[in-house]
C-alpha positions in Angstrom: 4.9 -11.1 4.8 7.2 -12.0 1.8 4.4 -12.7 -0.7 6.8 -13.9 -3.8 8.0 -16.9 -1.1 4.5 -17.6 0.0 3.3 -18.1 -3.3 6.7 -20.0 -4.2 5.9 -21.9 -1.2 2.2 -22.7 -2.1 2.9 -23.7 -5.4 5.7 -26.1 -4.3 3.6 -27.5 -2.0 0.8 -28.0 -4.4 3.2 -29.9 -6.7 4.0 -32.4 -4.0 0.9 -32.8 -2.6 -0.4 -33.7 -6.5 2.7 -36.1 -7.0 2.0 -37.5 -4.0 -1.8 -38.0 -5.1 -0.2 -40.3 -7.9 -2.6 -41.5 -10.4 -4.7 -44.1 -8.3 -5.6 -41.7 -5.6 -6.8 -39.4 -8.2 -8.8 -41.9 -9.6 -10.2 -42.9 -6.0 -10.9 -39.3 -5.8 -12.8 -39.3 -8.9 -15.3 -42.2 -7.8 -15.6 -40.9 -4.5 -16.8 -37.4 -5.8 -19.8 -39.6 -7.7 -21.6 -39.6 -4.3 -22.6 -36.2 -5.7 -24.4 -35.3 -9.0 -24.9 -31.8 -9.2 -25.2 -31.4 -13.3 -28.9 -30.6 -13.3 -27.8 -27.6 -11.3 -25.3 -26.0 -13.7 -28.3 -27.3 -16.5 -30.3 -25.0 -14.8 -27.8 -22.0 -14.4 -26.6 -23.1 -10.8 -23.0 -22.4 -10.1 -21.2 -24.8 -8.1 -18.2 -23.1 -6.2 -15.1 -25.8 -5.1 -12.2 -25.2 -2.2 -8.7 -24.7 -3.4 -7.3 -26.4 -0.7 -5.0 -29.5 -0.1 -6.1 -31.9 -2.3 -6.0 -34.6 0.2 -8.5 -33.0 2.1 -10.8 -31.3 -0.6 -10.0 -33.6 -4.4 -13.3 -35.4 -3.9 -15.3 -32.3 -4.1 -13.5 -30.7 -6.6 -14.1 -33.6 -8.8 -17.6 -33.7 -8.2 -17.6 -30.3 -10.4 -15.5 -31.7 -12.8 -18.1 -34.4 -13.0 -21.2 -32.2 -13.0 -19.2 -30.1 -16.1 -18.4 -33.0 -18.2 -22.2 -34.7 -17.3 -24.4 -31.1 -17.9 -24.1 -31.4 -21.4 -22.9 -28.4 -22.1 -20.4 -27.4 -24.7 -18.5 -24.7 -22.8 -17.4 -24.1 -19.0 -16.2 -20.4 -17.5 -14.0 -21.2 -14.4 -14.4 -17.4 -12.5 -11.4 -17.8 -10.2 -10.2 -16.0 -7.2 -6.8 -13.8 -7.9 -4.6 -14.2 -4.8 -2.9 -11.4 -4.1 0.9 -12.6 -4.0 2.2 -9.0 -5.3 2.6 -6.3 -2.3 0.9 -4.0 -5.3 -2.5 -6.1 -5.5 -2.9 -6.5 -1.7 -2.4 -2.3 -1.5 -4.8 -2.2 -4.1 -7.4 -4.6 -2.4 -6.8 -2.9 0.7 -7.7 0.7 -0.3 -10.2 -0.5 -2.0 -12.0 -2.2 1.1 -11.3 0.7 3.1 -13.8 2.5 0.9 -14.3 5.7 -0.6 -11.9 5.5 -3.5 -12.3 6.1 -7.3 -12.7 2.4 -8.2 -11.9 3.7 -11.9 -8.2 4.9 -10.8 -7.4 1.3 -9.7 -4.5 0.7 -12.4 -5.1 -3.3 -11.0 -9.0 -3.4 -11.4 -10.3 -6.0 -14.3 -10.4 -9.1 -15.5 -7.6 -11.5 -16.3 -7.3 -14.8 -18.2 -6.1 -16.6 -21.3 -6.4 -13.8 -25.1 -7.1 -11.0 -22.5 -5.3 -7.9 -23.3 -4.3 -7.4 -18.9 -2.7 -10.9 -18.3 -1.9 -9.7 -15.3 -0.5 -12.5 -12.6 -3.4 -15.2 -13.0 -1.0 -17.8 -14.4 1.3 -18.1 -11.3 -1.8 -18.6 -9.3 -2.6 -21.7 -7.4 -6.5 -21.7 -7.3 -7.1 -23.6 -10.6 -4.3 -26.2 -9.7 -6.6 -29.2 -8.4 -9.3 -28.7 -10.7 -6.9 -28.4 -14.2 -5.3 -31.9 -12.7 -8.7 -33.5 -11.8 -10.2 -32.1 -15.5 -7.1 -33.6 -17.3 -7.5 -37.4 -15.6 -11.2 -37.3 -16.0 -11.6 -36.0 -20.0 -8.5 -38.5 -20.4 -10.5 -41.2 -19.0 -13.5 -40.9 -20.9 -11.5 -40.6 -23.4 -12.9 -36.9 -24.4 -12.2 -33.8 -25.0 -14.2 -32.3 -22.9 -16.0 -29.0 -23.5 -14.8 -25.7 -23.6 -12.9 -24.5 -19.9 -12.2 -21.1 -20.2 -10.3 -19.1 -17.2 -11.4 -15.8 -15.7 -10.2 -14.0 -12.6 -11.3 -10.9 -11.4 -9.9 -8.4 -9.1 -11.2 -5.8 -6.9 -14.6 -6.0 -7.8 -15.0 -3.7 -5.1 -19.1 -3.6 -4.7 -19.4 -2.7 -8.4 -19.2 -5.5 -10.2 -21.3 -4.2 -13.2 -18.6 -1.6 -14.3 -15.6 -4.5 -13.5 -13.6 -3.7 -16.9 -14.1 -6.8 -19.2 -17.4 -7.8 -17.6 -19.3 -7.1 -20.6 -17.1 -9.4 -22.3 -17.7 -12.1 -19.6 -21.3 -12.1 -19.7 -21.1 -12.8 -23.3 -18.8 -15.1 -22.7 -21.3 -17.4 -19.8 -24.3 -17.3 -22.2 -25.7 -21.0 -22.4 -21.8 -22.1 -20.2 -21.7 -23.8 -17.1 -20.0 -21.9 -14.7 -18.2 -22.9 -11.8 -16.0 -21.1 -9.3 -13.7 -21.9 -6.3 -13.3 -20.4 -3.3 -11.7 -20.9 0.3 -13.7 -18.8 2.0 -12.9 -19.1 5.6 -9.4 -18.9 7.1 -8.7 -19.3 10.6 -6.4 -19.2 13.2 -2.7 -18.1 14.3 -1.3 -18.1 10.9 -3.6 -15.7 9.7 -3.8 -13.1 12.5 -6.3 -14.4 14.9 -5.3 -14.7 18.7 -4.6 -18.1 19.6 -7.4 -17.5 22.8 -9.6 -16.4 20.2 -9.0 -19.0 17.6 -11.2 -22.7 17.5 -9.7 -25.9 16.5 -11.0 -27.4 13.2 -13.3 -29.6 15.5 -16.8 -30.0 15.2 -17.6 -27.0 17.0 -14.9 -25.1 14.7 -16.3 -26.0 11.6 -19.8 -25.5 13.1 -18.4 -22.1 13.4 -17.0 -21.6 10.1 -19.8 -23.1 8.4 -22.2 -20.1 10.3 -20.2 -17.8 9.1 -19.8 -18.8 5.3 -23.5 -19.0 5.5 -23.6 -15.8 6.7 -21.4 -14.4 3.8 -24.0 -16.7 1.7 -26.9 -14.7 2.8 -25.4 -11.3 1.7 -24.5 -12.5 -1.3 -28.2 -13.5 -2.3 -29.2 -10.3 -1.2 -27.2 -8.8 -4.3 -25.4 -7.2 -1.5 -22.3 -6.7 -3.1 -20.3 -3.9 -0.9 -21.5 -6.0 2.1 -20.4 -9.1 0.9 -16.8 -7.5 0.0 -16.6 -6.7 3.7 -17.8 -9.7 5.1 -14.8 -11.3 3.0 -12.8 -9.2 5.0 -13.5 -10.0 8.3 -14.1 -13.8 7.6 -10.6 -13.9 5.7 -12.4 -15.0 2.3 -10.5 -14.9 -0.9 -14.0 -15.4 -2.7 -15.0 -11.6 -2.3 -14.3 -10.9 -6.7 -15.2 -14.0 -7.6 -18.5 -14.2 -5.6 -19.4 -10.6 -6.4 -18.7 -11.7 -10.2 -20.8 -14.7 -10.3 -23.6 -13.3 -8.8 -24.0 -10.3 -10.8 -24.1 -12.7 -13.8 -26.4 -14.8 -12.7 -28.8 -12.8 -10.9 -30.8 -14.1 -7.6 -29.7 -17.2 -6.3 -29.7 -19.5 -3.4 -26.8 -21.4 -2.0 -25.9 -24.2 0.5 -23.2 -26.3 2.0 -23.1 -29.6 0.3 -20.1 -31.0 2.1 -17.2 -29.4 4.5 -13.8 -30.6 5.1 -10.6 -28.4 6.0 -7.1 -28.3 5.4 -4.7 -27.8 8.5 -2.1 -24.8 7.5 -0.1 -24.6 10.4 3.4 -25.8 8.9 2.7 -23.9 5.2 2.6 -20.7 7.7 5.3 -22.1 10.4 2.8 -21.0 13.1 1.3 -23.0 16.1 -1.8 -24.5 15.8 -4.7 -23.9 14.8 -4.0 -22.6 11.6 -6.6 -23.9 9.2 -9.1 -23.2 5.9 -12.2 -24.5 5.8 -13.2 -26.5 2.4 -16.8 -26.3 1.4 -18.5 -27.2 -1.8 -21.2 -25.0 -2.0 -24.0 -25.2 -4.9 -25.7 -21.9 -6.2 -29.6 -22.2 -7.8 -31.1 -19.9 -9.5 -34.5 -18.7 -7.9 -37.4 -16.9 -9.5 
């Protein structure tokens, strides 16, 4: 895989897809995402996690968080990203690392990255935060705000120890009376990513059926506090959510999730692949439990 193209590729694609999007469909986007208000939840200490997929497909539920940020009252938000790994270094790095048995310490890569951090690292070429930056910018603009606070983080190689991630101290400063949301595409599928076209299901109702199971399955380890588990679910369900997830929970303690909404995103010409090649798009709410 030629990583530097594939992320070229992505973030060329996001560009048009955005464009395309135009200013009326963002704003259709924005009403339709006011089916859902989920601000009592990040009130409360919720998390609400969003896809990063095309924004055709997924904009209305990334909105809904932008909604549920600008609605919860609260004067800052911490975005914990995912940190693709678009550098053959990082996905060596994440791959020794879910292997097991190494020195997480002697991971030159391990951290946190974002905006005044001393390791900037490669978070700013990365796609994830595209659709909610553009949704965050029409909405604040249309109120006619501000907005609070949005403050960027993206962990990498969490690696079942979130506690001694460098910078976490720093972070959980940093979420003390925030919202926090988080995105992840946690469930990709088919040809295009390495799964055997007799093996692979169609983003049907009996595919997403499937893929829905199984990020509910990665759900359930995470409420656990199951951290190494959850790492290697990720793995075998093709998450990108494994830092992020691990991140989140460890801040916020015991929590429990579910699917609000699902949609997908067909990638079968991003990966030039036959079909099916496709991500699954949930918006999944976290609430804090006793």
């Amino acid at each position: 895989m030629d990583r530097d193209q594939l992320q070229k590729d992505i973030q060329a694609q996001y560009r048009k897809e955005h464009e395309e999007l135009g200013e009326s469909g963002t704003l259709e986007m924005l009403e339709k995402a006011r089916q859902w208000d989920l601000s009592q939840t990040l009130k409360d200490g919720g998390i609400l996690v969003f896809p990063h997929a095309g924004v055709a497909d997924c904009g209305h539920q990334i909105a809904a968080c932008v909604h549920a940020c600008l609605d919860s009252g609260l004067d800052r938000v911490v975005f914990i990203s995912v940190l693709h790994a678009f550098t053959d270094e990082m996905e060596e790095a994440r791959q020794r690392v879910a292997q097991g048995g190494v020195d997480l310490e002697q991971e030159r890569l391990r951290g946190i990255q974002g905006t005044g951090l001393p390791f900037e690292g490669t978070w700013h070429l990365d796609h994830a935060p595209y659709s909610f930056r553009h949704f965050w910018k029409a909405e604040t603009e249309r109120r006619g705000i501000d907005g609070p606070e949005v403050i960027e983080r993206f962990p990498y190689l969490a690696g079942g120890h979130p506690e001694t991630l460098p910078g976490i101290e720093d972070l959980q400063k940093l979420v003390k009376d925030a919202a926090i949301v988080s995105t992840a595409d946690p469930f990709h599928h088919g040809v295009g990513y390495g799964d055997a076209l007799e093996d692979s299901y169609q983003p049907n109702e009996e595919g997403l059926a499937h893929a829905a199971k199984v990020i509910e399955d990665g759900m359930a380890i995470l409420e656990q506090g199951n951290y190494w588990g959850y790492n290697q679910h990720c793995v075998e369900a093709k998450s990108d959510a494994r830092d992020a997830g691990q991140v989140f929970r460890f801040l916020r303690g015991p929590m429990k999730g579910r699917i609000v909404d699902m949609a997908y995103t067909d990638s079968t010409d991003l990966y030039n692949t036959p079909p099916p090649t496709w991500v699954a798009a949930p918006l999944i709410e976290w609430q804090l439990t006793p």
